[in-house]
C-alpha positions as CSV (number, residue, x, y, z in Angstrom):
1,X,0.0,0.0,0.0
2,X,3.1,2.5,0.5
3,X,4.1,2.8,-2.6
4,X,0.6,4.4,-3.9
5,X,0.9,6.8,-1.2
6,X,4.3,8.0,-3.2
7,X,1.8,9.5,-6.0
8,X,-1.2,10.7,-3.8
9,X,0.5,12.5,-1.5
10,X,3.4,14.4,-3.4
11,X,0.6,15.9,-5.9
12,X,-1.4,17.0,-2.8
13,X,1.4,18.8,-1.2
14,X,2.7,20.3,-4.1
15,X,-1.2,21.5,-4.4
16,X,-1.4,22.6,-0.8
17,X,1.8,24.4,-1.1
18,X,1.4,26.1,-4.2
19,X,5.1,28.0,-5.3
20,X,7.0,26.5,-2.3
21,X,9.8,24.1,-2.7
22,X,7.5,21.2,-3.3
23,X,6.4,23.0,-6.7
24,X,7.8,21.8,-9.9
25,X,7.8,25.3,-11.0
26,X,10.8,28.0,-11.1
27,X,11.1,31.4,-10.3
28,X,9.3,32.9,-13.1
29,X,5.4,33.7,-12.6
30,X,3.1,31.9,-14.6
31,X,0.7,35.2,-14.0
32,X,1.4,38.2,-16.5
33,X,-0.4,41.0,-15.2
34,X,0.5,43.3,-12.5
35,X,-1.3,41.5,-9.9
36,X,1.3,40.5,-7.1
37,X,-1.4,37.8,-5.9
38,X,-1.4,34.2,-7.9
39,X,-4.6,33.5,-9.5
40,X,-7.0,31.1,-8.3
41,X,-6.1,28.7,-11.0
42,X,-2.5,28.4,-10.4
43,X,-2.4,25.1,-8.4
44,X,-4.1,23.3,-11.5
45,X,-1.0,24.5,-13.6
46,X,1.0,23.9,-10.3
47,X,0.1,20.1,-11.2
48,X,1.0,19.9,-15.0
49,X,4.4,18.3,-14.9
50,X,6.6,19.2,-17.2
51,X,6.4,22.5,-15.5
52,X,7.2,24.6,-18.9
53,X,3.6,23.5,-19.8
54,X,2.3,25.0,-16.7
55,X,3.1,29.2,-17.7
56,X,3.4,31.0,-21.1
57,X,6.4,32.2,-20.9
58,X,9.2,32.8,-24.0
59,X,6.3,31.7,-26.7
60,X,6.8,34.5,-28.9
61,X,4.3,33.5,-31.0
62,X,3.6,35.5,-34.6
63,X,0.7,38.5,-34.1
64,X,-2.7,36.4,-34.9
65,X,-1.4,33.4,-34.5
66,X,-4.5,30.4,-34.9
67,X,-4.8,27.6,-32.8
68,X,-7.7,25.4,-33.0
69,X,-8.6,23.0,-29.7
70,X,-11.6,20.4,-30.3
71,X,-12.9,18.2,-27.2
72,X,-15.3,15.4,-26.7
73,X,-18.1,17.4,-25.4
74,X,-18.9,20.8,-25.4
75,X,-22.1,20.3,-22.4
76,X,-20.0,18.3,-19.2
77,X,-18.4,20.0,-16.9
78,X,-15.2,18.6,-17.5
79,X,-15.0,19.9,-20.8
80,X,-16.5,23.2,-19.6
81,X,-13.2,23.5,-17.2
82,X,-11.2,22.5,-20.3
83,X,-12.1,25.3,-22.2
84,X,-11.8,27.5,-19.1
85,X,-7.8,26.8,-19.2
86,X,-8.4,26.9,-22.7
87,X,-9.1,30.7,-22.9
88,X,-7.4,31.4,-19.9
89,X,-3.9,30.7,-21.6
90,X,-4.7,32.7,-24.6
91,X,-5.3,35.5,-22.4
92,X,-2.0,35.2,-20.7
93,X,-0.5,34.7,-24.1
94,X,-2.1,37.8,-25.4
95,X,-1.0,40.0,-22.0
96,X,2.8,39.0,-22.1
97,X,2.5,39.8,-25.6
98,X,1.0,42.7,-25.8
99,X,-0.8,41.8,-28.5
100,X,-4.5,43.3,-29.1
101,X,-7.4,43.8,-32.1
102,X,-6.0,41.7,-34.6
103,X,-3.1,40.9,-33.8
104,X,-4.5,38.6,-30.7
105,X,-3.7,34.9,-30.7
106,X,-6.6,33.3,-31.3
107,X,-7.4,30.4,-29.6
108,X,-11.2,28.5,-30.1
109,X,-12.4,25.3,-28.6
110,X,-14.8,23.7,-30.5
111,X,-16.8,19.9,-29.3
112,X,-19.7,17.7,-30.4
113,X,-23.2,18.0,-28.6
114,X,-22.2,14.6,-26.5
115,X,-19.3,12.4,-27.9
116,X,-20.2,12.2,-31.3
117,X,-17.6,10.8,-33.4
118,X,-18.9,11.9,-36.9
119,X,-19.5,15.0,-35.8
120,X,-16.2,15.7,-34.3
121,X,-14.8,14.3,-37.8
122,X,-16.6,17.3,-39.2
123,X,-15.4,19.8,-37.1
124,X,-12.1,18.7,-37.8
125,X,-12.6,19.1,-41.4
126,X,-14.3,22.6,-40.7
127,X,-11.1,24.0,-38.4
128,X,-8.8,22.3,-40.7
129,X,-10.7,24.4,-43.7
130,X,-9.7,27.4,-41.8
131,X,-5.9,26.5,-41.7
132,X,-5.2,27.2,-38.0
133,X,-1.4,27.2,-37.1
134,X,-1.5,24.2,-34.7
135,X,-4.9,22.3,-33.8
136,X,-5.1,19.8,-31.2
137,X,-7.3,17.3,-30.5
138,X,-9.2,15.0,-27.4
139,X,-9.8,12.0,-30.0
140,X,-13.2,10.0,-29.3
141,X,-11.8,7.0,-31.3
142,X,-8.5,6.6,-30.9
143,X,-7.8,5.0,-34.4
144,X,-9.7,7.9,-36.0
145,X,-9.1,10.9,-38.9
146,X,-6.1,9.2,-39.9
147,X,-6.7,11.3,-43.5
148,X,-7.6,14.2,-42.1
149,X,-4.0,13.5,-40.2
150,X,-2.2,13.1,-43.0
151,X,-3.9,16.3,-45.0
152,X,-2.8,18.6,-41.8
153,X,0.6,17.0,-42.1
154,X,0.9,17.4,-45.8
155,X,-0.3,21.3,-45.1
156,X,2.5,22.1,-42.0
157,X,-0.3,22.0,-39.5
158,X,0.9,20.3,-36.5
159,X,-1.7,18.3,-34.4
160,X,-0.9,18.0,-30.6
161,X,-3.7,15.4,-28.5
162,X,-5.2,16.5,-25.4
163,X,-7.5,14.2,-22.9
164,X,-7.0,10.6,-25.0
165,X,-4.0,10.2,-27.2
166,X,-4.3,9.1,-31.3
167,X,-2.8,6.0,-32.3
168,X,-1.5,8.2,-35.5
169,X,2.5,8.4,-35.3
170,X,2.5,12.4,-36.5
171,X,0.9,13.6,-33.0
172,X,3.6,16.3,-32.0
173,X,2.3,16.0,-27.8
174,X,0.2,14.4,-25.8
175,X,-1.4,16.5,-22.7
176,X,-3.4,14.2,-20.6
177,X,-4.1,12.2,-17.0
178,X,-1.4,9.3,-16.6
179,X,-4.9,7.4,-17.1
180,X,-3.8,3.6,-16.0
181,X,-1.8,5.1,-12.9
182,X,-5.0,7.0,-11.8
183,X,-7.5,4.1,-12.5
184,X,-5.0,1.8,-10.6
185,X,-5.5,3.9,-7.7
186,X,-9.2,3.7,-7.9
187,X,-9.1,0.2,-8.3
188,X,-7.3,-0.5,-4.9
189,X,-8.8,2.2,-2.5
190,X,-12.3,0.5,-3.9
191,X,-10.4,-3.0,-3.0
192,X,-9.8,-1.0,0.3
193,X,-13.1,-0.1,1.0
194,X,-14.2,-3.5,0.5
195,X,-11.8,-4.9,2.5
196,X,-10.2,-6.5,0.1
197,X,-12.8,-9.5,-0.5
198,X,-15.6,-9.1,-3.3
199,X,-17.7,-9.2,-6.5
200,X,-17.4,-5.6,-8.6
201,X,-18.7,-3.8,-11.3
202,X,-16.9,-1.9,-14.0
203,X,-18.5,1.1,-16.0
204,X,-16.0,1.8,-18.8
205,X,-17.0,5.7,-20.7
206,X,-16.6,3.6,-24.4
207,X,-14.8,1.3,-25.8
208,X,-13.1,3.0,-28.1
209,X,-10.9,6.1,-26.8
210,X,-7.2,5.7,-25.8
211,X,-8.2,7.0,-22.1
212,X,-11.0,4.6,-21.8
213,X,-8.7,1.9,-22.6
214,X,-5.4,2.8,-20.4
215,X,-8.2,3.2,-17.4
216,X,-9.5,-0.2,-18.0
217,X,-6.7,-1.6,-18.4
218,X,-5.2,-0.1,-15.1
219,X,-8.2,-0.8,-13.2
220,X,-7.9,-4.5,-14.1
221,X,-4.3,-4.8,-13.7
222,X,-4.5,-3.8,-10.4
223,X,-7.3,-6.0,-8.8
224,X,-5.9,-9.2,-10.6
225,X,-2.5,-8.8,-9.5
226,X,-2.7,-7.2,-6.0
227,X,-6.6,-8.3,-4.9
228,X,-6.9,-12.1,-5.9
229,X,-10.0,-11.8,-3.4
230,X,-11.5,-9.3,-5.6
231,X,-13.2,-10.1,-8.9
232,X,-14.7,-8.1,-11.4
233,X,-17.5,-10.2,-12.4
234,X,-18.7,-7.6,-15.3
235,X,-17.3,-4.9,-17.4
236,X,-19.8,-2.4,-19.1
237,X,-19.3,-0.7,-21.6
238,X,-21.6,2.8,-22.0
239,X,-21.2,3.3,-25.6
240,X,-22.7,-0.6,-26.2
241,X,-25.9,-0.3,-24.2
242,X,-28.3,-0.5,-27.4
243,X,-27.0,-4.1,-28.1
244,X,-26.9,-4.9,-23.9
245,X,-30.5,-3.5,-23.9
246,X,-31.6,-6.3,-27.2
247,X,-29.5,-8.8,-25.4
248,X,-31.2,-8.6,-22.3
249,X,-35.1,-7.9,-23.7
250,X,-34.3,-10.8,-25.9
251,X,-33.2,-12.6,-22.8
252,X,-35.9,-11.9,-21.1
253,X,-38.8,-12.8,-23.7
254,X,-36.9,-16.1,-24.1
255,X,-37.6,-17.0,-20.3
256,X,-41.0,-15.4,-20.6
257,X,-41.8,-17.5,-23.8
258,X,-43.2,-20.6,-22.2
259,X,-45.7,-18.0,-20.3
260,X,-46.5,-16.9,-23.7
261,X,-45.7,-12.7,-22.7
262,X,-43.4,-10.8,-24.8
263,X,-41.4,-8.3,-23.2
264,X,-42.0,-4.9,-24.9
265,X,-41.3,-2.3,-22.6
266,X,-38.2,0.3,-23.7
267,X,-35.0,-0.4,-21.1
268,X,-33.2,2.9,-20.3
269,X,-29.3,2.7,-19.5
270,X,-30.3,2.2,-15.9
271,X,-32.4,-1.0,-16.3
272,X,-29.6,-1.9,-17.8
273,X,-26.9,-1.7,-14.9
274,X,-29.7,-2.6,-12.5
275,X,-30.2,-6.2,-14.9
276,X,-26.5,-6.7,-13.8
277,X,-27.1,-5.9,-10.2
278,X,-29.7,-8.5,-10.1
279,X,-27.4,-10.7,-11.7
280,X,-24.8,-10.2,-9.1
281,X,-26.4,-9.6,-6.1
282,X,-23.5,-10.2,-3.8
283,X,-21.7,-7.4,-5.8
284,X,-20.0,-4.9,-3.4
285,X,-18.8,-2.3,-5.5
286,X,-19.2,-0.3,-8.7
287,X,-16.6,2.0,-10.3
288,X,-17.2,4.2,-13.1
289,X,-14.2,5.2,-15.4
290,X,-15.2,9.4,-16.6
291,X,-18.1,11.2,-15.3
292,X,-20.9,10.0,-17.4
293,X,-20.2,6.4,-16.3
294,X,-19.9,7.4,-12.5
295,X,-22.9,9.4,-13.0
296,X,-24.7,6.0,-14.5
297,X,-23.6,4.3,-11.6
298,X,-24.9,6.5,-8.9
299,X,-28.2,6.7,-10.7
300,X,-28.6,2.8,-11.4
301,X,-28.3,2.5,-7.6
302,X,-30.3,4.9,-6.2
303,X,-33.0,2.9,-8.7
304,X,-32.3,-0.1,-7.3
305,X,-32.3,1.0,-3.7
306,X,-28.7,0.0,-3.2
307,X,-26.6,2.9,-2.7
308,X,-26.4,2.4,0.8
309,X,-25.3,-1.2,0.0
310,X,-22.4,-1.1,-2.8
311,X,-19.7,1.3,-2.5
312,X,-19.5,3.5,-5.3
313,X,-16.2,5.3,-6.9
314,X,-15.1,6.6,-9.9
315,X,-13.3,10.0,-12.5
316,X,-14.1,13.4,-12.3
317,X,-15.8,15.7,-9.9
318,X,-19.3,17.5,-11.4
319,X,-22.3,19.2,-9.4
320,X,-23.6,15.6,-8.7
321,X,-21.5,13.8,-8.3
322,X,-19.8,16.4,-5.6
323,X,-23.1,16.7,-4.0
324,X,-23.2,12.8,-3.9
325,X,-19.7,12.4,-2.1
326,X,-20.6,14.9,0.3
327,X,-24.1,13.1,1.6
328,X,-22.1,10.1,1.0
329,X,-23.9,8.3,-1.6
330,X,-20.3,7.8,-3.6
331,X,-17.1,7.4,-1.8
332,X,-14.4,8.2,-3.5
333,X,-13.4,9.9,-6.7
334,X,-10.6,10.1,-9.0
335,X,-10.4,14.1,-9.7
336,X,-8.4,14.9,-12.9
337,X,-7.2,18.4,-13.6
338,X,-9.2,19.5,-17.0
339,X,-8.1,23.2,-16.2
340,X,-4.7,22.5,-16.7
341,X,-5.2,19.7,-19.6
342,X,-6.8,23.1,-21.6
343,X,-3.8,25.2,-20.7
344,X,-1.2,22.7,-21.0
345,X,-2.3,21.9,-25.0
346,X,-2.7,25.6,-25.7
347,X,1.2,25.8,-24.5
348,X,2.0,22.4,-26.0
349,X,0.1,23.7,-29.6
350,X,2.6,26.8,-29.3
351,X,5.5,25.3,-28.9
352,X,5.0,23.2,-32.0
353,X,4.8,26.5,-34.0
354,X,7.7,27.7,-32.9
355,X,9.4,25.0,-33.3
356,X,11.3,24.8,-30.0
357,X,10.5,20.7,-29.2
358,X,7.8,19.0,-26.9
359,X,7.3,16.6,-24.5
360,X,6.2,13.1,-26.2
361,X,3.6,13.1,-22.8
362,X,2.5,15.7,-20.3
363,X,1.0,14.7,-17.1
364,X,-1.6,17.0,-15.5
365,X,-2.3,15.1,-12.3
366,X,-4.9,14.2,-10.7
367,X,-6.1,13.9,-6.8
368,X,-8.2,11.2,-4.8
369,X,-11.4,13.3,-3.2
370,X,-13.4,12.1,-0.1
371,X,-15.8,13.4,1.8
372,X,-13.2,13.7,4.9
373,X,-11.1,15.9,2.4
374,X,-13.0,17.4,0.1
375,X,-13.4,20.9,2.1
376,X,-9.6,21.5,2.5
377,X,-8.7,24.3,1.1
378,X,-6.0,22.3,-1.4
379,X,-8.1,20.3,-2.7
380,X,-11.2,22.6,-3.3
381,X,-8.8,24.7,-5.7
382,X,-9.4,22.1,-7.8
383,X,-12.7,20.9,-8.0
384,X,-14.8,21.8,-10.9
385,X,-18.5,21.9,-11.4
């Protein structure tokens, strides 16, 4: 168990400390105004490791300079606090530069309505249209826009990823959560919670990102080689539920057939993970791998009338699910730093204009939240809603 607490508690230090020796960062302010006071935002760029990806400084980028930044999701809060350190370093850029009018850098985020992947295709091939300087990208299928790729390439436009990495060799940077690290951590202070002995439940966001994978993947690694008491007797999969929901009602009219019934009612996404709760019913845990999925989770057992029965964990730290770690309902949470992801790729874009080299991967952190810690001052500097 000590050598977990090497990860946690370093990044939690370093976040309670802010510029103090425990900070990656050096001397030179990330803030470019004439404030004397560091902004509210600076322990989420505190967190982004390299630190150079953490401040603006030296990018002496070309007056209106374009860079392009498309997510997964334009509605979640996650991708809201994205954005947010999306503009926020294109208004530091701007300052140091003194650039105004139109000579600003200009810096747009642009997502789907829900992760959609052909429409993020086509607002790829709309930025891409507009022949931005740098664009980067939070692929929804990993193995995706490989021509699109290729046509950037061919036109000097350098493509950094952001969230989920691109299995496409030309991506310049990667800005993102060490996603297995984080989901291993999960995995054993749910084991934890447990006590170590136990049937669980594993909500996966889709099955086709990069993140979605590494966080599986983590997850499992953990609990088979650490927790052979612990079994995860069913991983689910969010973006499949249209073929669990015909594989169940199909199921379900098969062992209704001799009763001659047909089962015709419409299963929502809930039924769904309650079907499997039924299934397991000595299952003691359910962990959801991005907010959507711990959100399904939460809802699925407050539906079944088990939330006060299965422990519930899992990514990212909206309204709800906030408001359900502090009445207890879920008891742990993975909190990435979306802020800093945002501000990092807007640095990371930058530097692959000028030309001045990149990290292949930058690592933005994360912090484990209860509801014993989650009203210390550190760690509500970087909650999101």
């Amino acid at each position: 168990m000590k050598k977990k607490w090497t990860i946690i508690i370093p990044a939690v230090l370093c976040i309670a400390l802010g510029a103090s020796a425990c900070s990656k960062k050096d001397d030179t302010p990330t803030f470019t105004g004439e404030k004397t006071e560091e902004p509210s935002y600076q322990n989420n760029l505190d967190a982004v490791s390299p630190s150079a990806y953490g401040n603006v400084q030296g990018l002496d980028l070309e007056p209106g300079t374009y860079i392009s930044i498309i997510g997964k999701d334009e509605n979640s809060s996650y991708w809201k606090s994205v954005k947010a350190g999306i503009n926020q370093a294109a208004q530091d850029l701007n300052e140091i530069l003194g650039y105004s009018g139109e000579d600003k850098i200009k810096v747009t985020f642009n997502a789907p309505n829900g992760e959609d992947i052909d429409e993020q295709v086509n607002i790829l091939d709309e930025e891409l249209a507009r022949y931005p300087d740098a664009i980067g990208i939070a692929s929804i299928d990993e193995d995706a826009c490989k021509v699109q790729f290729d046509s950037a390439t061919e036109n000097g436009v350098p493509i950094i990823a952001l969230d989920s990495g691109n299995t496409y060799q030309g991506i310049q940077c990667t800005v993102k959560t060490d996603n297995a690290e984080a989901a291993r951590t999960g995995a054993y202070k749910l084991s934890n919670e447990i006590e170590d002995e136990g049937e669980i439940i594993l909500l996966v966001s889709d099955s086709n990102s990069a993140a979605a994978k590494e966080r599986m993947e983590g997850f499992l690694d953990e609990i088979q080689n650490n927790y052979p008491n612990v079994s995860v007797v069913e991983t689910i999969y969010c973006d499949q539920m249209d073929t669990l929901k015909k594989q169940i009602t199909d199921e379900k009219n098969a062992e209704s057939q001799e009763n001659q019934t047909e089962v015709k009612e419409e299963l929502s996404d809930e039924d769904v993970i309650q079907y499997y709760l039924e299934k397991y019913p000595d299952v003691k845990g359910v962990f959801g791998t991005n907010l959507n999925a711990t959100q399904l989770g939460l809802s699925a057992l407050k539906a079944a009338e088990k939330i006060d029965d299965v422990v519930l964990m899992g990514f990212d730290a909206g309204k709800e699910q906030l408001d359900a770690l502090k009445s207890g309902e879920i008891d742990g949470l993975v909190v990435q730093n979306p802020f800093g992801i945002g501000y990092a790729s807007v640095v990371a874009a930058a530097r692959t204009i000028l030309q001045i080299g990149n990290e292949a991967n930058v690592d933005t952190g994360y912090i484990w939240v209860t509801q014993d810690n989650m009203e210390d001052e550190s760690i509500q500097n970087m909650l999101y809603e």
